[in-house]
C-alpha positions as CSV (number, residue, x, y, z in Angstrom):
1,X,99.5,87.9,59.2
2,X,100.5,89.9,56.6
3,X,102.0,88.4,53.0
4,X,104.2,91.2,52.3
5,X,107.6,89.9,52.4
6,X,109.3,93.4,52.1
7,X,112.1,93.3,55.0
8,X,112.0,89.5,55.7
9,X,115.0,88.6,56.1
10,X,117.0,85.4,57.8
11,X,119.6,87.4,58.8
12,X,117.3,89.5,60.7
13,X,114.7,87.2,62.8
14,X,113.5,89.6,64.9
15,X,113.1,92.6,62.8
16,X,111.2,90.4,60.3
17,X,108.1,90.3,62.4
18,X,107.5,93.8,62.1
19,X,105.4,94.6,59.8
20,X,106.7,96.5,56.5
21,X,104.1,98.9,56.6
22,X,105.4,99.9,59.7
23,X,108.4,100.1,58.9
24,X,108.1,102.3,56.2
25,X,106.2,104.7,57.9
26,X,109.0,104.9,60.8
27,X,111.8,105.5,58.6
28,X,114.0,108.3,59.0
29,X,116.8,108.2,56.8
30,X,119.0,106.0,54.6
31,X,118.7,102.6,56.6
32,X,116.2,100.6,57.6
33,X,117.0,101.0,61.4
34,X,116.0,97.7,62.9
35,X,118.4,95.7,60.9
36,X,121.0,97.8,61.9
37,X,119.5,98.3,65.7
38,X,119.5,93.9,65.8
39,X,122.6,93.7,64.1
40,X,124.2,96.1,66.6
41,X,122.3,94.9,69.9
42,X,123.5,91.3,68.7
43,X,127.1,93.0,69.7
44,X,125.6,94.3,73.2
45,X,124.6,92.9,76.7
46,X,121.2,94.4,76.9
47,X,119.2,92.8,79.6
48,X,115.7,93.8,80.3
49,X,115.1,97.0,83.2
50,X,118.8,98.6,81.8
51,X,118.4,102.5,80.7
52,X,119.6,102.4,77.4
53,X,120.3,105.9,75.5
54,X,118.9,105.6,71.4
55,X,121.2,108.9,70.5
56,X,119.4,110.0,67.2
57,X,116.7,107.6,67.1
58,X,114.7,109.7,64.3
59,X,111.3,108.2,64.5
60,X,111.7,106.0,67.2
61,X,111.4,103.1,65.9
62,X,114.8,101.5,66.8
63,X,113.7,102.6,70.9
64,X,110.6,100.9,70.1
65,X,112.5,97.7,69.3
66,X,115.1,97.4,71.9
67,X,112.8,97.9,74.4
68,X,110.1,95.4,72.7
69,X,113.0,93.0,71.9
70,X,114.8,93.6,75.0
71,X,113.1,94.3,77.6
72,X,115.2,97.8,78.2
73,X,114.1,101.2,78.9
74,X,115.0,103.8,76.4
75,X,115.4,107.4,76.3
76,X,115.1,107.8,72.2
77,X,117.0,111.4,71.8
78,X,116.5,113.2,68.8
79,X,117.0,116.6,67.4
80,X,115.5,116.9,64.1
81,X,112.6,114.5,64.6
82,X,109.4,115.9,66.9
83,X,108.9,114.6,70.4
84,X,105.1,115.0,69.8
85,X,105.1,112.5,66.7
86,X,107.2,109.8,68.7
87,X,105.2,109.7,71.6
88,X,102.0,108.9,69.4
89,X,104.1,106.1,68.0
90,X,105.1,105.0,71.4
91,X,101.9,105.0,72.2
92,X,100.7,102.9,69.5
93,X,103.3,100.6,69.7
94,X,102.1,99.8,73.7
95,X,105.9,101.0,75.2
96,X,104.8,104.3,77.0
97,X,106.1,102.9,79.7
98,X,109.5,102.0,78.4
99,X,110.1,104.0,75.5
100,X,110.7,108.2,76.7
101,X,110.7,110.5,73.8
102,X,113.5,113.5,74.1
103,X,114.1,115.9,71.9
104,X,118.3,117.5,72.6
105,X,121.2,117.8,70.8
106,X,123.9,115.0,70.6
107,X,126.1,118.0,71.9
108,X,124.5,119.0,74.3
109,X,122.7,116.4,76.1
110,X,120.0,117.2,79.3
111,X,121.1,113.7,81.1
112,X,122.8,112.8,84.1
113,X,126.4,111.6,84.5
114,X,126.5,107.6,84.4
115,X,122.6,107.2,84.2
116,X,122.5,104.7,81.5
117,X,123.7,101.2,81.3
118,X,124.6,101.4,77.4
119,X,124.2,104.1,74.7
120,X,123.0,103.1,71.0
121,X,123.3,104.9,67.8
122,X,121.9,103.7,64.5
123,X,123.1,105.6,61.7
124,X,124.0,108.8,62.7
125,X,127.3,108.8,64.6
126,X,128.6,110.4,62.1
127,X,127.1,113.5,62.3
128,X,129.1,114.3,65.1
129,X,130.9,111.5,66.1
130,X,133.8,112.1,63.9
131,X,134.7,115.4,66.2
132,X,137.9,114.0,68.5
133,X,136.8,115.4,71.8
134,X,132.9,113.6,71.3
135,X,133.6,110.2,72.8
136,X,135.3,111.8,76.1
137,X,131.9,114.1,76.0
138,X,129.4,111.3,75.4
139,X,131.2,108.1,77.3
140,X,130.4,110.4,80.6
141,X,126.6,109.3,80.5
142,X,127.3,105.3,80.6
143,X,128.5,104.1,83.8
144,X,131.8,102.5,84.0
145,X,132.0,99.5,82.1
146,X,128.5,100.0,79.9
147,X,128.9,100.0,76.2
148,X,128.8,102.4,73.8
149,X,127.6,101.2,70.4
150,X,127.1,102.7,66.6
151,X,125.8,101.3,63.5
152,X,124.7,102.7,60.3
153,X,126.5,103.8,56.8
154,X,130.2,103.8,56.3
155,X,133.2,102.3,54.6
156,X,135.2,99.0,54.1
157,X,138.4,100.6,54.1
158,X,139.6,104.1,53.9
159,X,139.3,106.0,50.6
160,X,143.3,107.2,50.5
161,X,143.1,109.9,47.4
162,X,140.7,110.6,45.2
163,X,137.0,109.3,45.6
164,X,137.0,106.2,43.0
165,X,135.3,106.8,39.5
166,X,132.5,104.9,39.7
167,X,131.2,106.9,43.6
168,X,131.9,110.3,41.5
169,X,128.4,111.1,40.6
170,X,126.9,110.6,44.1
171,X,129.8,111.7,46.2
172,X,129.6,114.4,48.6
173,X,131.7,116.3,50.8
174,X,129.1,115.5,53.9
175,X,130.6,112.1,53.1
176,X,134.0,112.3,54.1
177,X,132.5,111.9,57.7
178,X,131.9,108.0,56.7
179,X,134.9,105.9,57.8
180,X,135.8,102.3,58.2
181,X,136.1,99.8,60.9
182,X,139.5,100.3,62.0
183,X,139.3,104.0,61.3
184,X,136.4,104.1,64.3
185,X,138.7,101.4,66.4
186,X,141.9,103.8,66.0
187,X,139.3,107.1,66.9
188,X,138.1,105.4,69.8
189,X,141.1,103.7,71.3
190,X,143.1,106.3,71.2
191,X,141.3,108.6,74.0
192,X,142.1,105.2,76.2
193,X,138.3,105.9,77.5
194,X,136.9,102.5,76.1
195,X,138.0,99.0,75.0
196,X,136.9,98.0,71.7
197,X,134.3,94.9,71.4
198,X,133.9,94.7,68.3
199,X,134.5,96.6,65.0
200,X,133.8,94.9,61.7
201,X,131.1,95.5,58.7
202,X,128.0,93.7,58.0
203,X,128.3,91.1,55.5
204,X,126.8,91.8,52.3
205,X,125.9,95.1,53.8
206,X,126.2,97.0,50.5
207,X,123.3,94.1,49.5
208,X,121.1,95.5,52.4
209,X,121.7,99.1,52.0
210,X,120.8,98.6,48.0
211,X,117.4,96.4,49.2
212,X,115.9,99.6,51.5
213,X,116.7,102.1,48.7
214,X,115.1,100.0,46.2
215,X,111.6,100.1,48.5
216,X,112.2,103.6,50.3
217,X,113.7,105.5,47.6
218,X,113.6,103.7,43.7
219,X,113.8,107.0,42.6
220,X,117.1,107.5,44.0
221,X,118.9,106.9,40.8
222,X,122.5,107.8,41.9
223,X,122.4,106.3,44.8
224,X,121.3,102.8,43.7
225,X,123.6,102.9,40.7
226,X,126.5,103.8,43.1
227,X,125.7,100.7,45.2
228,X,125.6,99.0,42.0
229,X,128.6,99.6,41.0
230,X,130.4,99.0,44.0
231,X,129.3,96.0,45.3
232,X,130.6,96.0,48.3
233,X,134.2,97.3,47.4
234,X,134.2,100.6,49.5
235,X,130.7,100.8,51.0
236,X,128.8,98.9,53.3
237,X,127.5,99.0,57.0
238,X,129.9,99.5,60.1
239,X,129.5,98.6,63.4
240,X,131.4,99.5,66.6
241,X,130.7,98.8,69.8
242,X,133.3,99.6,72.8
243,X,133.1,99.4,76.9
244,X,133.7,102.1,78.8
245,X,136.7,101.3,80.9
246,X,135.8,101.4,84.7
247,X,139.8,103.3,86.2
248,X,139.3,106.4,83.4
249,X,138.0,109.3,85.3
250,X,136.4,111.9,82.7
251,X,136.1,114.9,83.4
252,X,133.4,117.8,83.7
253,X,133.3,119.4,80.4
254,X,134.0,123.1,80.2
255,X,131.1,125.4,79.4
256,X,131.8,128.6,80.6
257,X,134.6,130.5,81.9
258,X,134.5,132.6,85.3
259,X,135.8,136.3,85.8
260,X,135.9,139.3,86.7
261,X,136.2,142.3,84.3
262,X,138.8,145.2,86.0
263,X,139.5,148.4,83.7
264,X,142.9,148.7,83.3
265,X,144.8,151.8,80.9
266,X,144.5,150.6,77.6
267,X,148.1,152.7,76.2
268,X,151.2,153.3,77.5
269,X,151.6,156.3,79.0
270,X,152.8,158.9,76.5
């Protein structure tokens, strides 16, 4: 039993068993992924033998914890992270058989229509999520009535104008694409494809965001002095989880268009 308390936190029970070691060496971006993956599945109704969709998982290690915590099988989909280091991580974790490495674009996914139960994604939504024709794409791999749930990085309310003063310095435009809670709810109800669960932000998740970048990234000067600053007044974490709404019938996306080339004169006749 390790005495490191680094990521022990009441607020997170089950991800405070893990050991921070661990942890650090799964991380794969600006969050610590399994506060955010307990914090969102705490919103879900994952039940163990469900196939459960981790849409950019990075490292894995958010697959590895629904399915250890859970009891659900996970596809972890990735495109920047390799295949080849998550499967040794599966592996070492003991969830080869429940945990299935795939590497494909959130665009462009290789998966059936209505194979999984629920899709999860921990802090990277909004890489792509933001595009208004993405939720009519993606809600056609849960099967009617599944959820579709998304955690990670955003805003308490809406930024109307300029960027405040005291966000200048690490502001940038990549940024725009983080929105609030009833920014996501108004995005997502709107295609009439799911009803909204929940929307809301983690409390004191400006706290939690400023704890990981103080262990994964004290260097990160800007950053932590941004958080600093704004204490929860315009950043924090987001989650949103809606249920895919069993009389809406989506439809086949388009990917290619079918003809036939015939020559015809190309000027009027003189």
């Amino acid at each position: 039993m390790t005495s490191d308390n680094r990521f022990v936190s009441d607020s997170f029970p089950r991800s405070s068993q893990y050991h921070p070691e661990w942890v650090l060496a799964s991380a794969s971006g600006g969050a610590n992924s399994l506060w955010l993956t307990e914090w969102l599945a705490s919103a879900m109704d994952l039940r163990p033998g469900m196939r459960v969709l981790d849409l950019g998982c990075g490292r894995a290690a958010s697959s590895i914890f629904l399915h250890r915590e859970f009891g659900v099988q996970v596809w972890a989909a990735d495109l920047w992270f390799s295949v080849s280091e998550n499967i040794q991580r599966v592996r070492d974790a003991g969830v080869e058989g429940g945990v299935f490495p795939i590497h494909a674009d959130a665009r462009s996914l290789p998966f059936a229509t209505e194979f999984f139960d629920a899709i999860v994604c921990v802090d990277s939504f909004s890489y792509y999520g933001t595009d208004d024709l993405y939720l009519s794409y993606l809600a056609r791999f849960v099967k009617p009535g599944g959820q579709i749930g998304i955690a990670g990085a955003g805003l308490v309310e809406e930024i109307e104008g300029t960027v405040p003063e005291h966000l200048c310095r690490w502001w940038v435009p990549e940024l725009w694409s983080l929105h609030s809670p009833s920014w996501w709810r108004r995005h997502w109800e709107r295609t009439g494809i799911v009803d909204i669960d929940v929307a809301d932000t983690m409390p004191d998740g400006w706290q939690r965001w400023l704890d990981w970048h103080r262990v994964i990234a004290p260097d990160n000067e800007v950053e932590i002095s941004a958080l600093e600053a704004d204490r929860g007044s315009v950043l924090g974490y987001v989650r949103v989880v809606g249920r895919r709404r069993g009389e809406v019938e989506l439809e086949e996306p388009i990917v290619s268009v079918p003809g036939q080339y015939v020559k015809k004169p190309l000027l009027r006749a003189g």
